[in-house]
LOVOTOR-355894 format. One record per residue (C-alpha): z, y, x. Coordinates in pm, whole numbers, padded with zeros to 5 digits, always signed. Layout:
// residues N
ZYX...
***
This chain:
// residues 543
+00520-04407+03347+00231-04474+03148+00219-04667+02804+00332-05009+02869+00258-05138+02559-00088-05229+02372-00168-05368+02045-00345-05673+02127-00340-05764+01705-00594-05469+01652-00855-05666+01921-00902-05940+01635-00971-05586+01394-01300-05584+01589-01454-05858+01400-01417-05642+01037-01658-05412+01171-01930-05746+01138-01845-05698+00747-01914-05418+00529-01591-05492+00339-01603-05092+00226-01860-05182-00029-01684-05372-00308-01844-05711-00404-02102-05637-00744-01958-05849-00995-02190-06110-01223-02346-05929-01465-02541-06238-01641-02474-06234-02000-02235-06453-02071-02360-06708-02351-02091-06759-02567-01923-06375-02566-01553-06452-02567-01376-06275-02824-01064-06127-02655-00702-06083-02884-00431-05855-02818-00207-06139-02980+00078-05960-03101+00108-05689-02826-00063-05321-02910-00230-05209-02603-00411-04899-02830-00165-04638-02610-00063-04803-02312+00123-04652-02028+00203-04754-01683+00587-04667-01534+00673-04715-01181+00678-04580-00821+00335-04580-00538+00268-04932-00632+00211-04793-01013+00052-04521-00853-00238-04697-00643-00138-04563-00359-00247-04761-00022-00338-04684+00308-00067-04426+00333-00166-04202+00107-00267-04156-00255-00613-04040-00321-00920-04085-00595-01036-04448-00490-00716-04589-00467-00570-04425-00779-00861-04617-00978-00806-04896-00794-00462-04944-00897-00375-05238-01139-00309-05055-01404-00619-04865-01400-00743-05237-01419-00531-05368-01683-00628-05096-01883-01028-05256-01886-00862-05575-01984-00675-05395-02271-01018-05214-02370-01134-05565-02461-00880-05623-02712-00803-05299-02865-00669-05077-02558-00768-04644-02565-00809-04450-02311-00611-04444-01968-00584-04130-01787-00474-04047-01433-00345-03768-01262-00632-03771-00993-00582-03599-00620-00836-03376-00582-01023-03609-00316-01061-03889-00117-00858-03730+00188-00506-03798+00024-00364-03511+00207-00193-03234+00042-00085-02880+00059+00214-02643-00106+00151-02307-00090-00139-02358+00091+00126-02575+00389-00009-02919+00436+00303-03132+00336+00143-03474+00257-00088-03662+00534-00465-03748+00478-00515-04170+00422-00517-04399+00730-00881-04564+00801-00968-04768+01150-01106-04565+01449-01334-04755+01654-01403-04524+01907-01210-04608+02156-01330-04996+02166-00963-05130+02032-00978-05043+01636-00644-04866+01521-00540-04697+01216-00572-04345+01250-00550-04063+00962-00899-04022+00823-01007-03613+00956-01020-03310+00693-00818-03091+00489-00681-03245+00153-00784-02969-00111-00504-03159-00309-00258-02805-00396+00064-02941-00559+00123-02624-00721-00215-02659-00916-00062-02838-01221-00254-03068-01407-00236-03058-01834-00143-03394-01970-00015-03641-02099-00126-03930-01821-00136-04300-01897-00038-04345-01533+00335-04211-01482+00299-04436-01107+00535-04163-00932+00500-04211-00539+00859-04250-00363+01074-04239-00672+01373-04493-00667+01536-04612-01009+01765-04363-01160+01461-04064-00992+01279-04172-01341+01554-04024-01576+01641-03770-01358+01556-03383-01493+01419-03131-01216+01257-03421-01060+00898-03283-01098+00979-02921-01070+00769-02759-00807+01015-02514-00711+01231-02836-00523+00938-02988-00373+00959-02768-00036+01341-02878-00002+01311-03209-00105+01496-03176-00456+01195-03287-00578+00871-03475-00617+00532-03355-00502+00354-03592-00710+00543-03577-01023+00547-03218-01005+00164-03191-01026+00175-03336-01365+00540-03317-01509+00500-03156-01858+00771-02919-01761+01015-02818-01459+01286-02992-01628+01105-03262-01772+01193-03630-01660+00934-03900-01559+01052-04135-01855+01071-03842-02072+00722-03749-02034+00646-04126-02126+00816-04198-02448+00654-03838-02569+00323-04021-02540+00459-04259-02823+00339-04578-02590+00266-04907-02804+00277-05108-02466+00406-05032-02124+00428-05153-01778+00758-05107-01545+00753-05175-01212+01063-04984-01036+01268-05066-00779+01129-05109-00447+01199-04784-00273+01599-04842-00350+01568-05048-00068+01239-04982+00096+01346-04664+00288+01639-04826+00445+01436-05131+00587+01105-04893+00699+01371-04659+00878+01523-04941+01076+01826-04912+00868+01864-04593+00936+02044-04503+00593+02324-04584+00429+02406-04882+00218+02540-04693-00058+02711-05020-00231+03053-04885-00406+02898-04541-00414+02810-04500-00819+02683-04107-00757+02350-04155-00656+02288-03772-00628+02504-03840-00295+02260-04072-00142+01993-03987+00128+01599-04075+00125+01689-04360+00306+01982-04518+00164+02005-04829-00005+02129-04732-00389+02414-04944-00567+02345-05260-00768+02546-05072-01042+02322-04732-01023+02020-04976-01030+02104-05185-01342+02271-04885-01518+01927-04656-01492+01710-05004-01512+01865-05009-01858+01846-04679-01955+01468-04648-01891+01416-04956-02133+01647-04805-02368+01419-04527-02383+01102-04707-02353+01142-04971-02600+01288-04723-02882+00975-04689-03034+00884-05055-03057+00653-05071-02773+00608-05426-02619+00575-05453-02209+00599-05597-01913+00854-05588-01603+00812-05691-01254+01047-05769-01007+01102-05637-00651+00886-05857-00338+01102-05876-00033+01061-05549+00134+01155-05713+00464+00848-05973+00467+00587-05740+00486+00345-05671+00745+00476-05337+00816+00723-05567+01010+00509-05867+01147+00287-05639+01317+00478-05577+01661+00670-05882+01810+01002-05854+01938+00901-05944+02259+00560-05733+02365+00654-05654+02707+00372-05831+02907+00419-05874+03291+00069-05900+03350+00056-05503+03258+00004-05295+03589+00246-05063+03446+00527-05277+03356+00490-05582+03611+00567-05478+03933+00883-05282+03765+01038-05596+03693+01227-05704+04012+01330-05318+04026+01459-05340+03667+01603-05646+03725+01842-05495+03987+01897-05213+03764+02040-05470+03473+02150-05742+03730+02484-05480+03771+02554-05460+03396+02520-05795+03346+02764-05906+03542+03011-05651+03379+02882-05835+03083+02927-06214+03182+03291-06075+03313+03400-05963+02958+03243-06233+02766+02949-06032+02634+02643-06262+02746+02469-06161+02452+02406-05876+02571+02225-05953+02895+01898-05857+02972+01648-06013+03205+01275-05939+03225+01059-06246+03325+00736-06209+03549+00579-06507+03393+00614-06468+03017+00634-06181+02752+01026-06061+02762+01181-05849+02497+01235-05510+02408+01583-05304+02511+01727-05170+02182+02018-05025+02063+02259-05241+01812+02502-05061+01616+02711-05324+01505+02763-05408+01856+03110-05266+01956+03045-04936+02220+03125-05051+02554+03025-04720+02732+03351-04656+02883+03413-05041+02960+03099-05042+03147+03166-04724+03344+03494-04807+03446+03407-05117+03594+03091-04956+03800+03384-04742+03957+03646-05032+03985+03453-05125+04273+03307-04757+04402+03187-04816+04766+02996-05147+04609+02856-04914+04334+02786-04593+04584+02580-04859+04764+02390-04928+04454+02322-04568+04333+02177-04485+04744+01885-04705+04675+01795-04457+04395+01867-04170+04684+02177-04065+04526+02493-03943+04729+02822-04119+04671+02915-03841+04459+02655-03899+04224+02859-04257+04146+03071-04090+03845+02774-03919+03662+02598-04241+03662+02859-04477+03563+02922-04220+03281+02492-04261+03222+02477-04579+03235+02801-04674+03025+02623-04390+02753+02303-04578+02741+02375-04951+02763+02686-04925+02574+02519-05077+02259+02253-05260+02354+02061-05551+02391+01763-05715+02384+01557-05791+02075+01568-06210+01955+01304-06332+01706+01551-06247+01443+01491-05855+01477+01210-05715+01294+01023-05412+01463+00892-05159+01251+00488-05083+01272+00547-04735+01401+00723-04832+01684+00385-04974+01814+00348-04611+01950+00651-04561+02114+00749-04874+02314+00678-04826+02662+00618-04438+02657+00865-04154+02793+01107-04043+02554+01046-03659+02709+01410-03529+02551+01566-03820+02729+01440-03740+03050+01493-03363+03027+01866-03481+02972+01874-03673+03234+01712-03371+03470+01951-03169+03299+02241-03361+03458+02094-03391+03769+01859-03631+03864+01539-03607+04009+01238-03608+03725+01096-03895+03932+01412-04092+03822+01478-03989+03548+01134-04105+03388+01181-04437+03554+01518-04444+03324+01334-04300+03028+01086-04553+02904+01156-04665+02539+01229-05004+02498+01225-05125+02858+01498-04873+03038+01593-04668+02770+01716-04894+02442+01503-04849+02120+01709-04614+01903+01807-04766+01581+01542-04615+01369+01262-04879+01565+01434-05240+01470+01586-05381+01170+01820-05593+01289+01982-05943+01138+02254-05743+00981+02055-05513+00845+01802-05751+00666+02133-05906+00496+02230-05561+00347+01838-05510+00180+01832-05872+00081+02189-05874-00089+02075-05551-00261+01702-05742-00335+01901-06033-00499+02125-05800-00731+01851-05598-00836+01584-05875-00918+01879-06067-01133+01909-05732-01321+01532-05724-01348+01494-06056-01457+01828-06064-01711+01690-05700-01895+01351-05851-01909+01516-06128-02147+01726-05890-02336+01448-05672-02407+01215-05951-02516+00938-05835-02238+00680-06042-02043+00835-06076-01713+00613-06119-01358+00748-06273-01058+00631-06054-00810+00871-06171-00498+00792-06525-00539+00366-06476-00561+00401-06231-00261+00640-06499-00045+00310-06821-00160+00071-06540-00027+00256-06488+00312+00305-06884+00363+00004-07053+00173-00231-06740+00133-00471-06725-00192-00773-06890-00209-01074-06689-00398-01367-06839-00584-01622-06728-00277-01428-06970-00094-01240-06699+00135-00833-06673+00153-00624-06331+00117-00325-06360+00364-00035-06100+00416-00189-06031+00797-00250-05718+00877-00564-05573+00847-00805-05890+00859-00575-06094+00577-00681-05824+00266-00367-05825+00103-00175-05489+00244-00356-05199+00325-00302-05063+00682+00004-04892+00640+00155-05175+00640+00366-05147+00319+00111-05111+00016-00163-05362-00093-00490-05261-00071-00750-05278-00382-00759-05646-00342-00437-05724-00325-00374-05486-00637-00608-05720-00833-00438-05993-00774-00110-05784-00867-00325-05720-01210-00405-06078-01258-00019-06151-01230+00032-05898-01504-00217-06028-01711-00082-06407-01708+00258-06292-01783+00114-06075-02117-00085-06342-02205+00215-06631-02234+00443-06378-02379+00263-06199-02658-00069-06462-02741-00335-06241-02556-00595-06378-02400-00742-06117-02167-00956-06236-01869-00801-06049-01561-01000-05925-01305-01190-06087-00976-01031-05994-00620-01402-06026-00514-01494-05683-00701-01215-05480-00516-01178-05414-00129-00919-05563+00111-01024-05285+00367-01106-04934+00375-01348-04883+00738-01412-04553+00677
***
């Protein structure tokens, strides 16, 4: 069966191409008439030095690469600072605009996403060349920017974590190890050896973005205080978080240096997850509508099994006059496989009748109750309360080719088994595709515990703090207005907030990331830098 699925969002995409949005706005360069004289107040921005994770980094569009690293906010903060006293701020540059990267010569990191208009229906597609980006080319610091790509919390104090030699088994960074000052050095190491009069911290995010972007696919590792247990994607204990929280400041504020923290935005609000509804199945597609009365047979059996043991939540019914929802799997569903096969045999010649309009022999009945128990045992349909992830916008309505090689494997026909194999629709999304209710609630509780650490530590250590969570959540329900009269919005791709992964914000939205940074430094230390203007920065790389 063909892809049942298309991204109809990507249709209003069409309109950016009327815009030269790649171009960044010139800003005013009239003289101003009364030059402002700008103060550090009592902050020293003469060494400053930015700590965090991607977000630090600049990194956007699924990648990290020249533009974007300058466009990060605190490659921008760092002009403000020039005004009032601020040196130099040096980045550990890719090697091009590409974003792609090798080790050993063995691409390991994909190129930047841009939109590909060439088939009429603009989509985000990985921008062509080779990256000449070689991680095991080390670059000679010290950098202002330590903005280390994917590292969580307690990954900043943690030795080894730039050594090249654990990049190819994932003991270690590839970023950090292009520019750690030494194979055991650690990220927060290499920054308090710069001496830093002021510093930036933004950490956090990835403790919990991994396990929402994976469908909650990891672990919540609450209870669990050895974080050198914990996979990529698992959500890392309130306790880990505040104890290596603490210990970075420790470290960073030994030397007297002022700064700033930021707390964590609500990983589960961005677009990354607004993108693809929970209910794209449209019965006006050739390849999906006349499958519905066929498909409604096909469930009409389990559903009764399902309105017999109380289970109606679990039904699932495809209209043919409105958008229905996907078929996924729910793991906190109890398994009803063998509930469901034994009652398709209870009533055998009822359920051999069934199976013969699929041309199946009676005994074929035991292999597919057994199927059919296996597949449906955990699943549902999607509500508006499940969030999709972006990458699923690929999958839905496509053969999952292992599934039907199983499925041949065992006996039926590949005709059949491909009608049984279509993602979302006959065969449940796996896990990995939807974060569901109870999912959300394990990122959010771990959201709320870290940003009360963030926000407690901030006042301990006498540091400007920037609400980050509660700007992002006005942007996604008010948007911001700028002075050329337009409004940046969270939606993806036309809004010029996020770039088009999805996750990260593009140069726009960094500046207004910088601009939040700036008014927190001003009220706490006296300052009186400008910020910058959104209008000078991007919301949208075209090419």
């Amino acid at each position: 069966m063909k892809k049942l699925y298309a991204l109809l969002f990507l249709l209003g995409l069409l309109f950016v191409s009327c815009f030269d949005d790649d171009t960044a706005t010139m800003p005013d360069t009239t003289p101003d008439p009364d030059p402002v004289n700008y103060t550090s107040g009592s902050a020293d921005f003469s060494n400053y030095v930015a700590v965090g994770n991607s977000l630090t980094a600049g990194y956007s569009d699924l990648a990290l690469f020249v533009d974007g690293q300058t466009a990060s906010y605190p490659n921008m903060l760092a002009g403000n600072f020039a005004l009032a006293g601020g040196g130099t701020f040096t980045i550990p540059f890719m090697a091009d605009n590409l974003g792609g990267a090798t080790l050993g010569g063995v691409p390991i990191l994909g190129n930047r996403l841009i939109l590909d208009f060439s088939s009429g229906s603009p989509s985000p597609v990985p921008v062509e060349g080779q990256g000449a980006t070689e991680i095991t080319n080390m670059l000679s610091g010290p950098f202002n920017n330590m903005g280390v790509p994917g590292a969580k919390s307690y990954h900043l104090l943690a030795p080894g974590y730039g050594n090249v030699a654990g990049v190819q088994a994932g003991l270690a960074n590839p970023y950090y190890a292009r520019f750690a000052s030494s194979p055991t050095a650690t990220v927060v190491g290499d920054v308090v050896a710069q001496d830093p009069t002021f510093f930036t911290l933004a950490i956090g995010s990835n403790d919990i973005l991994g396990y929402a972007t994976s469908g909650g696919a990891g672990v919540d590792q609450t209870g669990n205080l050895d974080p050198s247990t914990y996979g990529g994607n698992d959500i890392t204990d309130p306790n880990v978080f505040a104890g290596s929280l603490d210990a970075i400041l420790q470290n960073l504020t030994a030397g007297g240096a002022n700064g700033v923290i930021a707390n964590i935005h609500d990983v589960t609000s961005i677009p990354y997850f607004k993108v693809v509804p929970y209910n794209p199945l449209d019965p006006t597609n050739p390849d999906f509508g006349p499958q519905i009365p066929l498909l409604n047979t096909i469930f009409g059996a389990l559903n009764q099994i399902y309105t017999a043991i109380g289970a109606t939540e679990r039904i699932v019914v495809f209209a043919e006059t409105e958008a229905s929802p996907v078929v996924m799997i729910d793991e906190n569903l109890a398994d009803l496989s063998a509930t469901i096969a034994g009652a398709l045999l209870a009533d055998l010649p009822t359920f051999e009748a069934f199976i013969a309009q699929f041309g199946l022999p009676p005994q074929a009945a035991p292999l597919v109750a057994n199927l059919l128990g296996t597949t449906y045992g955990q699943a549902r349909q999607a509500t508006a309360e499940d969030l999709i992830v972006f990458p699923s916008a690929t999958v839905i309505g496509t053969v999952n080719t292992d599934a039907l090689q199983n499925l041949v494997n065992q006996g039926l026909s590949a005709q059949l088994a491909g009608q049984f194999s279509v993602e979302g629709v006959s065969l449940p999304l796996e896990d990995k595709w939807v974060l569901t209710p109870d999912e959300q609630q394990s990122a959010q509780t771990a959201l709320t515990a870290y940003n009360q650490t963030i926000e407690a530590l901030a006042q301990a250590y006498d540091l400007a703090f920037v609400d980050c969570n509660a700007f992002l959540q006005d942007v996604a329900e008010n948007g911001f207005p700028l002075s050329d009269g337009s409004v940046i919005t969270d939606d993806f791709g036309t809004g010029g907030a996020f770039s088009l992964d999805g996750v990260h914000p593009s140069p726009r939205g960094y500046a207004l990331f910088a601009n939040l940074f700036v008014e927190a430094i001003n009220a706490k230390y006296g300052s009186n830098l400008p910020g910058v203007n959104p209008l000078d920065f991007t919301g949208l790389y075209i090419n």
